[in-house]
ROMAR-69818 format. One line per 3 residues: number of its first residue (from 1); their letters; for each residue x, y, z of N, C-alpha, C. Coordinates in Angstrom, 2 decimals, padded with zeros to 5 digits. Atoms other than C-alpha are relative to their C-alpha. Example, Ala and Ser with C-alpha at 12.3 -4.5 7.8 and 13.67 -1.06 7.14 Angstrom:
<atoms>
1> AS> 000.89:-001.19:000.00:012.30:-004.50:007.80:000.90:001.20:000.00 | -000.82:-001.19:-000.06:013.67:-001.06:007.14:-000.77:001.09:000.73
</atoms>
This chain:
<atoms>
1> XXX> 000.30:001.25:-000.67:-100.73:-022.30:001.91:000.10:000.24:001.50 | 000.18:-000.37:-001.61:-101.49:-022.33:005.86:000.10:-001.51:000.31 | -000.81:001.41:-000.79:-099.59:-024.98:008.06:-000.24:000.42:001.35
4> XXX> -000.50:-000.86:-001.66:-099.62:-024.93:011.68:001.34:-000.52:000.19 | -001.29:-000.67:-000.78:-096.34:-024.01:013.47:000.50:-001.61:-000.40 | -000.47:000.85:-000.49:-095.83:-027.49:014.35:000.57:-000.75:-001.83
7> XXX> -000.26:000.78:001.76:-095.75:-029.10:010.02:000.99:001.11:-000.56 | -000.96:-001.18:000.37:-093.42:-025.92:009.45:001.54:-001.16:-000.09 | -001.62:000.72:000.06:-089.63:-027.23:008.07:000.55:001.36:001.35
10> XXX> -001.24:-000.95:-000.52:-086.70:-025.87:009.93:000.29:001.42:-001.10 | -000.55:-001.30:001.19:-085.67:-022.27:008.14:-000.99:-000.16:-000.77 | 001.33:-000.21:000.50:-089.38:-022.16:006.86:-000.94:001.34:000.67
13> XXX> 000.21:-001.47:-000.79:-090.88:-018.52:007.78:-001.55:-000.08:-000.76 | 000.74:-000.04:000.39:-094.08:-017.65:007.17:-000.56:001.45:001.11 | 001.04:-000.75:-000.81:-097.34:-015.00:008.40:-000.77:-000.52:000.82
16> XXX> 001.41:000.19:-001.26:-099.37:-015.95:012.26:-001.26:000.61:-001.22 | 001.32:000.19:000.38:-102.46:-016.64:010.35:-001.44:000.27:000.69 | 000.59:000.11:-000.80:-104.49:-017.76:013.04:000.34:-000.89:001.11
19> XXX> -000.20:000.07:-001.58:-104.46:-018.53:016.80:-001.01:-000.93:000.33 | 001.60:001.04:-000.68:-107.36:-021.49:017.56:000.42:-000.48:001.48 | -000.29:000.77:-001.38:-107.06:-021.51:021.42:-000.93:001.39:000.69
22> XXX> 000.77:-001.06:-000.49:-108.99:-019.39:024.08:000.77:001.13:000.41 | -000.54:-001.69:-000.77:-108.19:-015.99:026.01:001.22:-000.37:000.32 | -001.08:-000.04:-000.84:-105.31:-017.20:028.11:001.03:-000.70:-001.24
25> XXX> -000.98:000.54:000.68:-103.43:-019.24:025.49:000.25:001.77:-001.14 | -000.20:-001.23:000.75:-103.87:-016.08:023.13:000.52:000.96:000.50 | -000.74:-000.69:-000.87:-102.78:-013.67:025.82:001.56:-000.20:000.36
28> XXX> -001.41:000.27:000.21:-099.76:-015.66:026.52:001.17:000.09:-001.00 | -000.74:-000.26:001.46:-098.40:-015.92:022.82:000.19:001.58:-000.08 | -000.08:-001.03:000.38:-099.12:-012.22:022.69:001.37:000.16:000.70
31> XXX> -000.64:-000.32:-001.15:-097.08:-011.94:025.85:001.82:-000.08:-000.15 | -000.94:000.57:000.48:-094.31:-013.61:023.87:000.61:000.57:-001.58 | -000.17:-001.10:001.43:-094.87:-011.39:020.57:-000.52:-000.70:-001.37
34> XXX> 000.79:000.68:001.31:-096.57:-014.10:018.74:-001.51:000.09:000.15 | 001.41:-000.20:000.21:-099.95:-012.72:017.29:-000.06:000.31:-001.07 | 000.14:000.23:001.08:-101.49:-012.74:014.16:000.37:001.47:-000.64
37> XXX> -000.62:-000.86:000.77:-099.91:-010.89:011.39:001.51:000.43:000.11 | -001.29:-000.24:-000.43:-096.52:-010.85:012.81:000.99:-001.69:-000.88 | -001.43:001.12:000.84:-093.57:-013.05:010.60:000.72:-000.84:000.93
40> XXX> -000.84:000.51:-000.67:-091.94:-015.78:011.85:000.75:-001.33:-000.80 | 000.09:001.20:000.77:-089.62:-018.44:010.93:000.55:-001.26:001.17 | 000.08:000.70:-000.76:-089.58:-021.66:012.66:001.80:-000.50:000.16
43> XXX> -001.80:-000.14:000.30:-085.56:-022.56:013.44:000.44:-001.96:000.34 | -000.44:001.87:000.08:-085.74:-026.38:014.94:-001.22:-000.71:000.91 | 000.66:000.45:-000.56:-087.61:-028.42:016.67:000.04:-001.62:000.30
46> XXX> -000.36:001.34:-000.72:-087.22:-032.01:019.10:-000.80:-000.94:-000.86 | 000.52:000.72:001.12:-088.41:-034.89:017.29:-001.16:-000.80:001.64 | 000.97:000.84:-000.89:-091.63:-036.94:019.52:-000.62:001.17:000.41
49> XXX> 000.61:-000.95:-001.14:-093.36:-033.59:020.90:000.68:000.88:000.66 | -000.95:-001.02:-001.25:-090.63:-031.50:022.47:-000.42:001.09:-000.62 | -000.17:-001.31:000.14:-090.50:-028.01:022.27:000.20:000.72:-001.42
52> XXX> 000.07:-000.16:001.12:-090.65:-026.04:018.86:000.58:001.87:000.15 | -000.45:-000.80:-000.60:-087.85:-023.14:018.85:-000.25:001.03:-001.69 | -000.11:-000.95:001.60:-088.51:-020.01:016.12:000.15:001.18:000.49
55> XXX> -000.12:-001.18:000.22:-087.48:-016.53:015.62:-000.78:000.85:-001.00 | 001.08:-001.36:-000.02:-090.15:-013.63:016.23:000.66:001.56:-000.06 | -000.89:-001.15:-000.41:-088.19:-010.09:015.42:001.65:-000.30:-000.05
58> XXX> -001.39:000.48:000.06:-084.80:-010.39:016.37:000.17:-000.92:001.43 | 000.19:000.50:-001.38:-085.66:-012.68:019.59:-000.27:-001.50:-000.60 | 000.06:002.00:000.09:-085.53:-017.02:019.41:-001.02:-000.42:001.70
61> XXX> 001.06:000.48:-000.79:-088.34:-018.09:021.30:-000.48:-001.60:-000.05 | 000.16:001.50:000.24:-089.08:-021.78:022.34:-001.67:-000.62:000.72 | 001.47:000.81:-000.30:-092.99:-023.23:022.77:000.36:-000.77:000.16
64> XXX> 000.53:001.39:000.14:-094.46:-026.28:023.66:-000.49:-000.68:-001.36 | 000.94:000.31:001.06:-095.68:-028.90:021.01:-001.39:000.50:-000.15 | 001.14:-000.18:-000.25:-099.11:-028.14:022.47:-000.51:000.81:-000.89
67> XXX> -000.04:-001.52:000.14:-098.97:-024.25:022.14:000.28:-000.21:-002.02 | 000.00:000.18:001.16:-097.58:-025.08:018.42:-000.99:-000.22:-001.09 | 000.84:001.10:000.83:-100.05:-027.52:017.02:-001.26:001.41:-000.09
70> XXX> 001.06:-000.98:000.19:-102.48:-024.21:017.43:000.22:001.19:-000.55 | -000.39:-001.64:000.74:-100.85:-021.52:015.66:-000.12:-000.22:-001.72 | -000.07:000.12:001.21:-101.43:-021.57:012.07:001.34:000.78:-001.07
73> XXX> -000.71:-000.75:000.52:-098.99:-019.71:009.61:-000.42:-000.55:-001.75 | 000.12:-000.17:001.02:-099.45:-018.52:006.34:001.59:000.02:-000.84 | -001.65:000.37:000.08:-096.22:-020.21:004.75:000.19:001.12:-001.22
76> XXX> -000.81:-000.42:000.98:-093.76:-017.70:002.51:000.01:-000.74:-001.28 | 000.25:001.03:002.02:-094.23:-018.73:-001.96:002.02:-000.44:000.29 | -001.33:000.32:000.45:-090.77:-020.34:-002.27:000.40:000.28:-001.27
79> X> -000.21:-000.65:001.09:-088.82:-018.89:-005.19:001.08:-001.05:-000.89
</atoms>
């Protein structure tokens, strides 16, 4: 199933799917270590639009809603 970033629970991990934004938004994420095919799981996130904080690697990284709402992820089968 593919969610973007932003419909992700808390402690919900999944595979960068896809990226729907141009050069510079894609460049930036890279810049940050989020690009497709790389695991991540989402850790919390502000309630109205704030900021959306998840761990890429062993690093906690915090986006915008914006930046979020465009990342897709290929969510983990729950067991």
């Amino acid at each position: 199933m593919v969610k973007s970033l932003n419909n992700l629970h808390p402690e919900e991990s999944g595979v960068v799917y896809e990226i729907k934004g141009g050069p510079e938004l894609i460049n930036r994420l890279d810049a940050l270590g989020i690009r497709t095919g790389k695991k991540i799981t989402k850790i919390s996130s502000m309630l109205l639009r704030g900021p959306v904080t998840i761990r890429i690697d062993r690093a906690k990284v915090a986006i915008g809603f914006g930046m979020a709402a465009k990342i897709f992820i290929e969510v983990d089968k729950q067991t």
